[in-house]
C-alpha positions as CSV (number, residue, x, y, z in Angstrom):
1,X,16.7,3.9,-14.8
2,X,16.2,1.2,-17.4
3,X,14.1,1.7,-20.7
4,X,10.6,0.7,-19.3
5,X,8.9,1.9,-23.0
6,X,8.3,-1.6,-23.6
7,X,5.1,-1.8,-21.7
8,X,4.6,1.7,-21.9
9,X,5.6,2.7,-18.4
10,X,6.4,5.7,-17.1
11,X,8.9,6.3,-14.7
12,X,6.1,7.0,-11.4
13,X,4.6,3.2,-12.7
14,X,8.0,1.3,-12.2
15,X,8.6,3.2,-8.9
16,X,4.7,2.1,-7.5
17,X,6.3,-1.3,-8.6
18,X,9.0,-1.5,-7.1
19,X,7.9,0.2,-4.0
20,X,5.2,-3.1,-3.7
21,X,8.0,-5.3,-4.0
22,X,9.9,-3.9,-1.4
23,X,7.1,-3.8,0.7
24,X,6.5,-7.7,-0.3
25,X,10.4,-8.6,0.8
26,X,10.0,-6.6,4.1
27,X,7.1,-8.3,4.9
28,X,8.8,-12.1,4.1
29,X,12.0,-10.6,6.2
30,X,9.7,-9.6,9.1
31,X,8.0,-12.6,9.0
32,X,10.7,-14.7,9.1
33,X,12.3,-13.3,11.9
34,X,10.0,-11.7,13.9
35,X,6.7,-14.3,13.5
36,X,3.6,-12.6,13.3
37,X,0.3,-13.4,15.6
38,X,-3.7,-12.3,14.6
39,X,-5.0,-9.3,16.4
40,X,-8.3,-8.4,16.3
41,X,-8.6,-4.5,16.1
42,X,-12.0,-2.6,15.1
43,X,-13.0,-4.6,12.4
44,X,-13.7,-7.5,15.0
45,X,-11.4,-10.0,12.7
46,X,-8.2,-11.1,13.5
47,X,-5.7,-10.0,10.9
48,X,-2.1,-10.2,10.5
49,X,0.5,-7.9,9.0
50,X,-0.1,-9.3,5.5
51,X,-3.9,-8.5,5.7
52,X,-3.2,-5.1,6.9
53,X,-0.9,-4.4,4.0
54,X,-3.6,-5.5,1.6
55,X,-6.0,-3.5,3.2
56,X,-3.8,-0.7,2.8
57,X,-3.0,-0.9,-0.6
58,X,-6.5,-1.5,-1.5
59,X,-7.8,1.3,0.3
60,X,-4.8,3.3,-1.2
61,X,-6.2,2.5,-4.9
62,X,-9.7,3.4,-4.0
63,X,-8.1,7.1,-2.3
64,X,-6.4,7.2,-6.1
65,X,-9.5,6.9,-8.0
66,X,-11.6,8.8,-6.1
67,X,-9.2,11.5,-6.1
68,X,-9.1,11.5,-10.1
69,X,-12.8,11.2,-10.1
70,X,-13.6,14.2,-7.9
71,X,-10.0,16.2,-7.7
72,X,-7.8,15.7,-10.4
73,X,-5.0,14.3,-11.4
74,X,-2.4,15.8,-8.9
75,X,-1.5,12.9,-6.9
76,X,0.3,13.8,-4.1
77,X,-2.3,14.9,-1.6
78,X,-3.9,11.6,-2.4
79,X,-0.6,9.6,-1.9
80,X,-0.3,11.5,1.5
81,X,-3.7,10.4,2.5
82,X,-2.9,6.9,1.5
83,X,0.0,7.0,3.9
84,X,-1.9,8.4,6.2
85,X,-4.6,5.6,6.0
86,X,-2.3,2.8,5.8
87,X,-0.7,4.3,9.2
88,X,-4.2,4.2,10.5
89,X,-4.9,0.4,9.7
90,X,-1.9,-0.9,11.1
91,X,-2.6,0.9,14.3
92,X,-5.9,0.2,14.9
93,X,-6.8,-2.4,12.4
């Protein structure tokens, strides 16, 4: 893995990152070929894939913090639940 000391990164930071850009390209390669419509699930709003994923990712953060605020800092049963929500909002969101 490169040197990422430069911005003081750790390894887990350029692995978030680079997990978000792969979700980014999948996204532009989904839409590309397979063109998305709005659907509006149980927020009464029609979203599309790209709102979903932001939803996601900012509903992941807030699991993150609150999870440092009231848990800890051992991450992983608060990553799990992030997956977990995301899975959630693109079902019924």
């Amino acid at each position: 893995m490169p040197d990422l000391a430069w911005m003081a990164w750790t390894w887990q930071t350029g692995l978030f990152f680079a997990a978000v850009a792969s979700l980014l390209l999948v996204m532009t390669v989904l839409a590309i070929y397979r063109p998305e419509t709005e659907r509006v699930g149980v927020l009464r709003i029609p979203t599309t894939r790209g709102d979903r994923l932001f939803i996601s990712l900012l509903g992941a953060a807030f699991i993150h913090l609150a999870w440092l605020g009231f848990v800890g800092p051992d991450l992983w049963w608060a990553s799990g639940l992030s997956l977990l929500f995301a899975a959630v909002v693109f079902r019924y969101v």
